[in-house]
C-alpha positions in Angstrom: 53.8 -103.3 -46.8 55.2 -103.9 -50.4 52.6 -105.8 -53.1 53.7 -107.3 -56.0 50.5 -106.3 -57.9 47.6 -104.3 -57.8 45.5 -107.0 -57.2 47.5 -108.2 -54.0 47.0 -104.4 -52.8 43.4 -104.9 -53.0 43.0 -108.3 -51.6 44.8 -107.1 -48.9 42.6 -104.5 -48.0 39.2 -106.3 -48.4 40.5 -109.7 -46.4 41.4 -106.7 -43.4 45.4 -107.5 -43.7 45.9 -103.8 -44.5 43.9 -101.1 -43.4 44.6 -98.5 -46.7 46.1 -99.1 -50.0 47.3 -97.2 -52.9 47.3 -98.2 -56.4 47.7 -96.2 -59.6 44.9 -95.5 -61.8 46.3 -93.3 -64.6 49.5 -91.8 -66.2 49.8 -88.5 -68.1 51.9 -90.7 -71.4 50.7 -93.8 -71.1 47.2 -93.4 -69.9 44.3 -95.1 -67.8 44.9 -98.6 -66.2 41.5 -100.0 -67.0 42.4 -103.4 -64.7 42.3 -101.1 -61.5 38.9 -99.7 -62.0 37.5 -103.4 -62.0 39.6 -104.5 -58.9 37.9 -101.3 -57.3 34.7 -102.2 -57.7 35.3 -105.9 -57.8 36.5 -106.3 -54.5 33.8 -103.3 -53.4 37.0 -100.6 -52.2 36.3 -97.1 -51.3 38.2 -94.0 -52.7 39.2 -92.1 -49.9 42.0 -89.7 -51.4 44.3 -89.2 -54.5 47.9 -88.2 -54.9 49.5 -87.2 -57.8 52.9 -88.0 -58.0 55.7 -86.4 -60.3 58.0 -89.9 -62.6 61.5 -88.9 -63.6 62.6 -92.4 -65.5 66.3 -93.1 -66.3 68.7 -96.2 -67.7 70.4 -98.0 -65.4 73.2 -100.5 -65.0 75.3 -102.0 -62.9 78.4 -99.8 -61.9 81.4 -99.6 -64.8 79.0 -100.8 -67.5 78.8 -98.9 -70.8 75.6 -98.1 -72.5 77.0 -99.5 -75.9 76.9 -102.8 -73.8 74.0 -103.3 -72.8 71.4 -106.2 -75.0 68.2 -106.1 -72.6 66.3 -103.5 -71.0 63.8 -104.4 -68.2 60.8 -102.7 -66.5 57.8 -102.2 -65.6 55.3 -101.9 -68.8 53.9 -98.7 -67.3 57.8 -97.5 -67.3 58.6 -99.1 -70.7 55.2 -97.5 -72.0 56.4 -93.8 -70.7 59.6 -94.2 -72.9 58.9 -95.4 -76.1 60.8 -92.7 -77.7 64.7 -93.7 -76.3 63.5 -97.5 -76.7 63.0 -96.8 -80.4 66.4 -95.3 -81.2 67.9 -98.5 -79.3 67.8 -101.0 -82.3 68.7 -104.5 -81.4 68.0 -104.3 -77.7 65.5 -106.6 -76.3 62.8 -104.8 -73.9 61.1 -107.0 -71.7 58.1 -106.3 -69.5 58.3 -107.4 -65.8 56.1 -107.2 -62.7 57.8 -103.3 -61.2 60.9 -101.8 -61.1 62.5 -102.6 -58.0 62.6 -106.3 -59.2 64.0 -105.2 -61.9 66.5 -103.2 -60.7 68.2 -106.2 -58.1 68.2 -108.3 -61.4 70.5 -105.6 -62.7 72.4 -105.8 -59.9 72.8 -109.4 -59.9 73.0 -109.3 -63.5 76.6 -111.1 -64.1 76.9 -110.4 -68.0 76.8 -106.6 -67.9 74.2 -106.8 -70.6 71.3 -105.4 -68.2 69.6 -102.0 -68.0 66.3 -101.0 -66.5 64.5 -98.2 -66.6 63.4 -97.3 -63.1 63.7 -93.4 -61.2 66.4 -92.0 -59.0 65.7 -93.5 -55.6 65.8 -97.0 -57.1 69.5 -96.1 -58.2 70.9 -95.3 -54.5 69.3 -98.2 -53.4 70.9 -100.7 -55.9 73.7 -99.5 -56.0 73.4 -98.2 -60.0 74.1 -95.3 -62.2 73.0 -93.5 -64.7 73.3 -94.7 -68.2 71.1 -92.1 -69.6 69.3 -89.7 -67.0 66.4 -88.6 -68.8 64.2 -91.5 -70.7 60.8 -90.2 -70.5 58.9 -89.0 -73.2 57.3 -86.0 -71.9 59.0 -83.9 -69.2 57.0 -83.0 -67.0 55.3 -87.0 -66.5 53.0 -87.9 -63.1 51.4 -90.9 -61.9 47.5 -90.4 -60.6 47.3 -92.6 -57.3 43.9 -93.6 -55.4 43.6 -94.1 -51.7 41.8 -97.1 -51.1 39.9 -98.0 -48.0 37.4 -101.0 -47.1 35.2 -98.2 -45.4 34.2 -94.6 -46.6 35.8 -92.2 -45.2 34.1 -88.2 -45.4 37.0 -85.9 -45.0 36.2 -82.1 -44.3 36.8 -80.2 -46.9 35.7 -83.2 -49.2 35.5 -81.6 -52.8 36.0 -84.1 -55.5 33.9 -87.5 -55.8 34.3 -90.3 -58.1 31.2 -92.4 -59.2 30.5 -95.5 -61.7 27.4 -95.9 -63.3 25.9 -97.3 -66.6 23.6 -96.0 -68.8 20.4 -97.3 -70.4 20.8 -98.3 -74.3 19.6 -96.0 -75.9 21.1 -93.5 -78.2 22.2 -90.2 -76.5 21.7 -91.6 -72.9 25.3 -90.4 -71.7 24.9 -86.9 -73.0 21.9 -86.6 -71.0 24.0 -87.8 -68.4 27.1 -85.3 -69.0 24.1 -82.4 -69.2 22.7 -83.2 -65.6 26.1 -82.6 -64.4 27.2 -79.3 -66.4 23.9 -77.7 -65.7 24.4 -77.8 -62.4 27.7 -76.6 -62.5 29.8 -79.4 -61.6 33.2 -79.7 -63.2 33.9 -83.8 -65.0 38.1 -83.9 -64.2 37.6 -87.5 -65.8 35.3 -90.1 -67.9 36.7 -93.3 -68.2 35.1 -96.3 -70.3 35.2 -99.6 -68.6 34.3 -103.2 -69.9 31.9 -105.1 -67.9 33.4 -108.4 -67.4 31.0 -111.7 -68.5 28.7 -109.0 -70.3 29.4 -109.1 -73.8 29.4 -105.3 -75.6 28.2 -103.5 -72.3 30.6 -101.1 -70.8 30.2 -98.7 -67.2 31.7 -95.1 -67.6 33.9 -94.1 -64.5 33.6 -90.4 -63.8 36.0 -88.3 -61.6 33.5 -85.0 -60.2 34.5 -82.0 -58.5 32.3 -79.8 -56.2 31.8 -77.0 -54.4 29.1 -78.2 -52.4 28.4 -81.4 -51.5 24.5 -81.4 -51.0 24.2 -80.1 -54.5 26.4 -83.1 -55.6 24.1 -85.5 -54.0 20.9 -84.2 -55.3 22.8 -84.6 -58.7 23.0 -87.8 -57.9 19.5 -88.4 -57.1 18.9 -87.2 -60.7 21.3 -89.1 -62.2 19.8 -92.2 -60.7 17.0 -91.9 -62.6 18.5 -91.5 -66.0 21.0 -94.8 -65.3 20.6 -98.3 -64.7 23.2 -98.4 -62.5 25.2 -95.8 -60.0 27.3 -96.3 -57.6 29.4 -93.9 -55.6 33.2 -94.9 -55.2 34.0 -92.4 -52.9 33.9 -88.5 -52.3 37.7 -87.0 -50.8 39.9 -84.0 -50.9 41.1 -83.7 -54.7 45.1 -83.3 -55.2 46.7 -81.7 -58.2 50.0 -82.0 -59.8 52.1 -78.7 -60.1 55.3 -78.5 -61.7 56.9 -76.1 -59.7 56.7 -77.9 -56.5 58.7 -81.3 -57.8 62.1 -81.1 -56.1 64.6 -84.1 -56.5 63.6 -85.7 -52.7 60.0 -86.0 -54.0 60.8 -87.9 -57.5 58.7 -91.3 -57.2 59.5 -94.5 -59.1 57.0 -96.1 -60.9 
């Protein structure tokens, strides 16, 4: 079941019209999407997984169509944000932000000028019938997408060894190093600390962290500590961790954005 934002994914899930959803909460160029962690908790999700997923972005256009042609490029911001170094050297082209890159790509395709080019991975190609203007975009290489699984219900799989948590710290000075302390001296490994705005309260922000474990009870008494040293704490979910390793990408596993 397609969305056409994050936001959809989510509603979806909490109003029981999906039963999982997947939305991305960071890239390796262009960062940490900040609006996801707030629909997470917003809508009261559960993490249940992560998938990391390898981006290979390229400029495409309609068939016959020169790149010396083309006056507008289209894409997804993430996409447009992962390949700011080709846009740069493209003086005189207009870039303009749009809601994902399938959309943009059957604009291309209807696109009757010849003027059109979006920036959008392999697969999207064959399915629009484009090619390749230029078929390496991205900034960095070796790019990936971090994905979370999102479920209305928690869901403990064996093997569970990574756990992601919310929580806000009192105000006081030094407060989230005492936090960060609790979990190195127990020997748990932070993957992730991510600032978030609270929304309506004005210079108050939660911290997001991303834990890994080797044993669970040890995280939860962590927890227990932790709750003492916070205002607030919630746990978002606790799943199987995934990993992104260059050597496995082959071609049939290149994901658009």
């Amino acid at each position: 079941m397609s969305c056409g934002s994050f936001k959809e994914v989510c509603d979806k899930i909490a109003n029981n019209k999906a039963d999982y959803g997947i939305i991305a909460i960071e890239n390796k160029v262009a960062g940490s999407i900040l609006l996801n962690y707030q629909l997470i908790e917003s809508y009261d999700l559960k993490i249940i997984g992560e998938i990391y997923l390898p981006i290979e972005l390229q400029l495409l256009g309609k068939p016959g169509i020169k790149l010396e042609n083309i006056k507008e490029i289209i894409s997804h911001p993430m996409a447009l944000g992962q390949s700011q170094i080709f846009l740069a050297g493209n003086e005189g082209v207009t870039i303009t932000e749009y809601k994902d890159t399938s959309s943009c790509a059957k604009l291309v395709a209807e696109d009757v000028s010849g003027t059109l080019a979006v920036i959008a991975g392999p697969a999207i190609a064959k399915i629009y019938n484009l090619e390749v203007l230029n078929d390496s975009v991205g900034d960095v290489k070796q790019n990936f997408t971090r994905f979370y699984i999102l479920s209305k219900e928690a869901d403990y799989e064996e093997g569970a060894n990574k756990a992601s948590i919310t929580l806000q710290t009192k105000n006081a000075a030094g407060k989230l190093s005492d936090v960060l302390v609790i979990i190195k001296e127990r020997g748990l490994n932070l993957t992730k600390i991510q600032s978030v705005p609270i929304p309506n309260n004005q210079n108050s922000y939660a911290f997001h962290l991303d834990i890994e474990f080797n044993d669970k009870v040890l995280f939860e008494k962590t927890l227990k500590v932790l709750e003492e040293e916070t205002i607030s704490l919630k746990t978002l979910g606790i799943y199987k961790g995934g990993s992104y390793k260059s050597e496995e990408i082959k071609d049939d596993n290149i994901h658009k954005n």
